[in-house]
VOFIGU-24452 format. One record per residue (C-alpha): x, y, z. Coordinates in steps of 0.25 Angstrom, whole numbers, plus 5000, padded with zeros to 4 digits. Layout:
REM residues N
XYZ...
This chain:
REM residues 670
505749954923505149844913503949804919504349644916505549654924504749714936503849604935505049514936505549594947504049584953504049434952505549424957505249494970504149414973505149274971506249364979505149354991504749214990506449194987506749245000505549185009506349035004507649095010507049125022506349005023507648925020508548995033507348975042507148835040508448825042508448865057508148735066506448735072507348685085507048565094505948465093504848535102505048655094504948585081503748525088502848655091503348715079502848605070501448615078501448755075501848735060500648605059499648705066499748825057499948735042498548665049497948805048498348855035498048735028496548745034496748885031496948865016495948735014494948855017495648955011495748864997494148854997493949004999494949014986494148934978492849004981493449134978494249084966493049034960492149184963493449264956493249174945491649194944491449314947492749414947493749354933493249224926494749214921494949204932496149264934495749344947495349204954496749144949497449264956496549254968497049114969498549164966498349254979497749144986498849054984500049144986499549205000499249085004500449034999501449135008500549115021501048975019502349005019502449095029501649005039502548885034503848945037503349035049502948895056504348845053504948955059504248965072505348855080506548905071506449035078506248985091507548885089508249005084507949085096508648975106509949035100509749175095508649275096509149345082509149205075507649185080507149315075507749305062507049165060505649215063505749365054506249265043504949165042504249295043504849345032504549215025503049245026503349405023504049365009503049255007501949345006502749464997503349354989502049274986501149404985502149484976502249364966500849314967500349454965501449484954501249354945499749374945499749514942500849504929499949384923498649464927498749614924497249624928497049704942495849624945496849494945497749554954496749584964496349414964497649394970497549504981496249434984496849304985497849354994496649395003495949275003497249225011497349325021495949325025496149165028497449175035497249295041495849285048495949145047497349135054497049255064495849165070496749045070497749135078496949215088496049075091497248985096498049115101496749155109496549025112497848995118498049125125496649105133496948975137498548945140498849105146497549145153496949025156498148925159499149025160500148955150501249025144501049075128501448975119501448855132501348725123500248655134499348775128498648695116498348805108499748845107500248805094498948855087499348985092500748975089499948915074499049025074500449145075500749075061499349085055499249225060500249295059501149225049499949155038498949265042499949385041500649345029499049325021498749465027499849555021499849475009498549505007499049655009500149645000499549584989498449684991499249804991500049764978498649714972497949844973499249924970499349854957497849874954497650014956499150044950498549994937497650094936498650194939499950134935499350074925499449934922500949874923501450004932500249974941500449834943501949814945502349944953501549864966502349724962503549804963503649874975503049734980504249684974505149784981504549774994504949614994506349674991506449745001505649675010506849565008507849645011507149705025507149555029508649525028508849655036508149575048509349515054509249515070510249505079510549455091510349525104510249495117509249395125508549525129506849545126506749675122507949695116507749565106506249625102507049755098508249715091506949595083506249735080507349795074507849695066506649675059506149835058507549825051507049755040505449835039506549945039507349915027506249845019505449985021506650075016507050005004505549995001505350135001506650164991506250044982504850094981505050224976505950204968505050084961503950194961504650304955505250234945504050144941502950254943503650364940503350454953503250434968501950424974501550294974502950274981502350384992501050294993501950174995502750235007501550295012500950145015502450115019502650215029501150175036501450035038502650055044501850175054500650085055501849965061502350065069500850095075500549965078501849945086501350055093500049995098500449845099501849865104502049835118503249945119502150055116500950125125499750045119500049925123500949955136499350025139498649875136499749805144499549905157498049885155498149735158498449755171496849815170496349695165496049625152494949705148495749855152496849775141495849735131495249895131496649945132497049845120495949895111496050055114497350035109497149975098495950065093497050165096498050095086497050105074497350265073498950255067498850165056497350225050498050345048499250295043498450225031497550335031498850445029499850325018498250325011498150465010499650455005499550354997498350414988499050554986500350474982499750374971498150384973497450254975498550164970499450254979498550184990498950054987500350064986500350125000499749975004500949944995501850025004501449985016501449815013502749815001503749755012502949645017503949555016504649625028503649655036502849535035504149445040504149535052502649505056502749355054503949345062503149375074502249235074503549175071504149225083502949205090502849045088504449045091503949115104502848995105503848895102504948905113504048915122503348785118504648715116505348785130506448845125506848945135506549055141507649135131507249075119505749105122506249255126506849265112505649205105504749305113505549435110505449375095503849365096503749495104504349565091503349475083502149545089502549685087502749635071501649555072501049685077501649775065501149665055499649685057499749835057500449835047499649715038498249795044498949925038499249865026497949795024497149935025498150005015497949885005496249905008496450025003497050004992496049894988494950014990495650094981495749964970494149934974493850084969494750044958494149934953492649964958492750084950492250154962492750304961491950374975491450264986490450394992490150385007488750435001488650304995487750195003488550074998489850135002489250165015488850015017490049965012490750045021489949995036489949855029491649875029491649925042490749815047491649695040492949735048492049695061491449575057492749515051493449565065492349505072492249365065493849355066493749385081492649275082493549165076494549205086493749185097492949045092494448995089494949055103493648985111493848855103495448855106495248895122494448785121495248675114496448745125495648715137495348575133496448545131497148595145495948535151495948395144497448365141498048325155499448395156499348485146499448605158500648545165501348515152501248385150500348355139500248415124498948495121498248465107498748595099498248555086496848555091497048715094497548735080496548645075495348735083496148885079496148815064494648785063494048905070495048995061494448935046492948935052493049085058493749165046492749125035491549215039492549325039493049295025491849285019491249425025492549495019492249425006490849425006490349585011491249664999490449574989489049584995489149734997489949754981488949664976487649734984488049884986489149884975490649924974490550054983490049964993491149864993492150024993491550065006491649905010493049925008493050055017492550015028493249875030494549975029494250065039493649955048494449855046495949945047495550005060494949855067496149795061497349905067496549905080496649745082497849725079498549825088497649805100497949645097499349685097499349765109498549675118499649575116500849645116500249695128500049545134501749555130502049655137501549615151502149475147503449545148503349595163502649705162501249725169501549595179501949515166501449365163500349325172499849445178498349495178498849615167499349505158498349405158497449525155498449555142498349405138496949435138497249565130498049495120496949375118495849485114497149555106497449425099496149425089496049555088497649575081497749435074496549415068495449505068496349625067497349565055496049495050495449635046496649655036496149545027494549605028495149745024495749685011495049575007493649675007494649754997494949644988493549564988493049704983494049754972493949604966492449604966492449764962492249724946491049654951490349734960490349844947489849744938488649714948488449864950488349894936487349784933
């Protein structure tokens, strides 16, 4: 194929994307936000959550400028690789918007939807998911794509993949603190202290928790595998230049990119629930297989499309091998971590029965399992790597990250369904809309954990294949052919990784328990000044919660993101570029294992709370659940912002390193 029309076809699946996020959009809002209380607590949600990312990119604008301005001075004087940091910057930003925008439109349509039919409800929130999944696939795939065909220059390419970091590492970290503080905070106060029902509108921290599900789990996510996606394709096209050579190497990523959106599509329109009957279990299943249906469809025709773009492009088949490697241990990865956090599996059955021992026998019980979980998905990287490199060698690797990530679209609609079914949960409770209509809502937000699960295996899966194949591009374009073990730098570099993980987890898990302390606070004044807030007759100041979470979020995230900028150029510009490789290393390895082990322990311990939530082990109130509440408050840090937070160090390390690579040479050569 000419390799104009395929940019055109590159450019025209990006538009395709961004096409279908406007009909989306258009049939949700046409679906009624309901009656004026849930109108109300919606738009508090909506206010809480536009107040944050505002703040959010007042700070992140001045971080811009000041890397902006280093590209430009020390990296490309063009300044071409600042321009396409700033084009990175933008677009990420851009779709977490977006996604955030519509998912806080969403939150009471769905609700409303399931006063009448259960089917309808669920359709609703997969759609404003699939609005942040195409947003993100869309904007990175034309963003990317209209950079690299003015700029044919790697080094350009790799300034927008940066840009794309920049993002995450803000609304990633930054949102996971904003979450885990008002969720902590809420939990600690309204269920064990007050024992309040979740999601009780006289709790004040309430809508900053409802807030902090769109910040975290929508915002954050979406800048997360954003980041991975344009990662993957980045270092794809980098390393496929130098073996592809240069118009072969850059366009074949863009166009399995450009495939997966295709597909992605169509596995979306194949989501179409139906109606079943007013029964729990039977509702989460019938949710469960209507959406696999799509992951299901989307993978098959990916597979077909892809070889055949392979073979006929490239001429022979093992780059296609390496793709389906990466593919095939996602979706095992997915399956493994259903496993561990499922409540219909042994590990977390195991938790739940612990509770009746007490919190602490739950809290050891929480994290044996998930050291345990860390097992499956390090070998299944370890076995698509090793795959991978026989197939297509270095590049080989990258295409595996490719593999793994190509149907984002589809798979990112099912994770940020689950905080859409969660605030619709949140919502007919506030707004006492039945016991039915919260039943539907609930069996909705059950399924949206267990996605919500699958999404940060699978974004922490994804995020150690595309650090991989960053390693591979920093070898690349460090020139750096054997990073010996002998070596005292690669050794320092190496500890120095391993170290990083743990002090990033450390200072993320500090700001959650500073923003938690501040919020229990704020709660207990609250109860304790505002006569009749307990009995229902006065309205708690929720604004001063969101206010708190917000404040605590910016001031905790920015000793983390200066460390992960900062230690990759003192050691490159100290010990050199083999420095910076065992770097790379040992934040890998660290930082995979710390991340898989939070997030499924984090996942257990509150699917666990669920589980004896639904009658089992003396259900709500008994001394086994109030130590599973207690589980799931430790959990909570741990899966949504320390764990997920660990994905952006592993990448961004890369990234940071392969841009300042040229640099540490120069200095070395001196």
């Amino acid at each position: 194929m000419d390799a104009m029309v395929l940019r055109i076809l590159i450019i025209l699946a990006g538009v395709l994307a961004l096409g279908f996020v406007a009909y989306l959009v258009a049939t949700i809002l046409r679906e009624s936000p309901g009656n004026e209380k849930m109108r109300e607590i919606s738009h508090a949600i909506r206010q809480g959550a536009m107040a944050f990312l505002r703040r959010e990119f007042f700070t992140l604008a001045i971080f811009t400028v000041v890397v902006f301005i280093i590209l430009a001075v020390f990296i490309d004087p063009k300044p071409y690789v600042a321009i396409a940091y700033l084009c990175g910057t933008f677009t990420s930003a851009l779709a977490g918007w977006l996604g955030m925008n519509i998912a806080t439109l969403a939150n009471a349509r769905t609700a409303n939807a399931a006063i009448g039919s259960w089917a309808r409800a669920l359709k609703i929130a997969f759609s404003s998911g699939a609005v942040m999944g195409f947003c993100v696939v869309g904007l990175g795939l034309l963003g990317l794509a209209i950079v690299a065909f003015i700029w044919e220059d790697s080094h350009v390419w790799l300034g927008f993949a940066f840009g794309a970091s920049s993002v995450a590492l803000f609304l990633r970290a930054g949102g996971g603190i904003f979450t885990k503080s008002a969720d902590v905070g809420a939990d600690l106060v309204g269920k064990v202290e007050k024992g309040i029902p979740e999601d009780d509108p006289r709790n004040p921290a309430v809508i900053a928790d409802n807030v902090g599900d769109n910040v975290g789990d929508v915002a954050g996510m979406g800048s997360d595998l954003y980041e991975s996606y344009v990662s993957a394709i980045a270092a794809s096209m980098v390393l496929g230049v130098i073996v592809l050579g240069a118009v072969k190497g850059m366009l074949l990523p863009l166009a399995l990119s450009g495939v997966g959106i295709v597909v992605s599509i169509i596995g979306a329109l194949s989501v179409r629930p139906k109606e079943v009957e007013a029964d729990f279990e039977k509702q989460i299943a019938r949710a469960h297989a209507t959406m696999n249906r799509g992951v299901y469809v989307s993978n098959a025709l990916m597979i077909i499309a892809s070889g055949l773009i392979i073979w006929f492009y490239v001429g022979e088949l093992g780059l296609f091998w390496a793709l389906i490697s990466g593919l095939i241990a996602g979706f095992l990865i997915a399956l493994a971590t259903e496993y561990f956090t499922s409540a219909e599996h042994k590990p977390t059955k195991k938790i739940a029965q612990a509770a009746e021992s007490g919190a602490a026998v739950t809290i050891i019980e929480g994290i044996a399992s998930g050291l345990m979980s860390t097992v499956i998905p390090i070998l299944l990287v370890a076995i698509a790597t090793v795959l991978a490199y026989v197939f297509g060698g270095l590049l080989g690797i990258a295409i595996a990250a490719m593999g793994m990530i190509v149907n984002l679209g589809m798979l990112l609609a099912m994770d940020c369904y689950g905080p859409i079914a969660d605030n619709s949960a949140g919502i007919a409770q506030m707004a006492g809309l039945g016991k039915e209509v919260r039943e539907r809502c609930e069996a909705l937000d059950s399924v949206g954990n267990t996605t919500a699960a699958l999404g940060k295996g699978f974004a922490i899966a994804s995020a150690a294949l595309a650090s991989l194949a960053w390693l591979a591009t920093y070898f690349a374009v460090a020139k750096i052919e054997v990073a010996s073990l002998t070596n005292v730098a690669v050794i320092t570099g190496v500890l120095i990784g391993g170290m990083l993980t743990f002090i990033f987890c450390a200072l993320a898990m500090r700001g959650v328990g500073s923003g938690s302390f501040a919020i229990v606070n704020e709660v207990r004044r609250q109860f304790r000044e505002i006569k009749g807030l307990m009995e229902g007759t006065a309205k708690p100041d929720y604004v001063a919660c969101v206010d708190i979470a917000t404040k605590r979020a910016l001031k905790s995230m920015m000793l983390p993101g200066i460390l992960v900028l900062a230690v990759p150029l003192i050691l490159g510009f100290t010990l050199g570029p083999e420095a910076v490789a065992g770097l790379l290393v040992g934040s890998l390895l660290t930082g995979f294992l710390m991340a898989v082990m939070m997030a499924n322990a984090g996942g257990a311990w509150d699917n666990a709370k669920k589980f004896i939530e639904a009658g089992n082990y003396g259900g709500k109130g008994s001394e086994a659940h109030k130590a599973a509440v207690i589980g799931d408050t430790v959990g909570d840090p741990f899966k949504d912002t320390a764990g997920p937070s660990l994905n952006i160090l592993i990448k961004l390390v890369g990234k940071v390193a392969v841009i300042f690579g040229p640099v540490f040479i120069t200095l070395v050569n001196l």
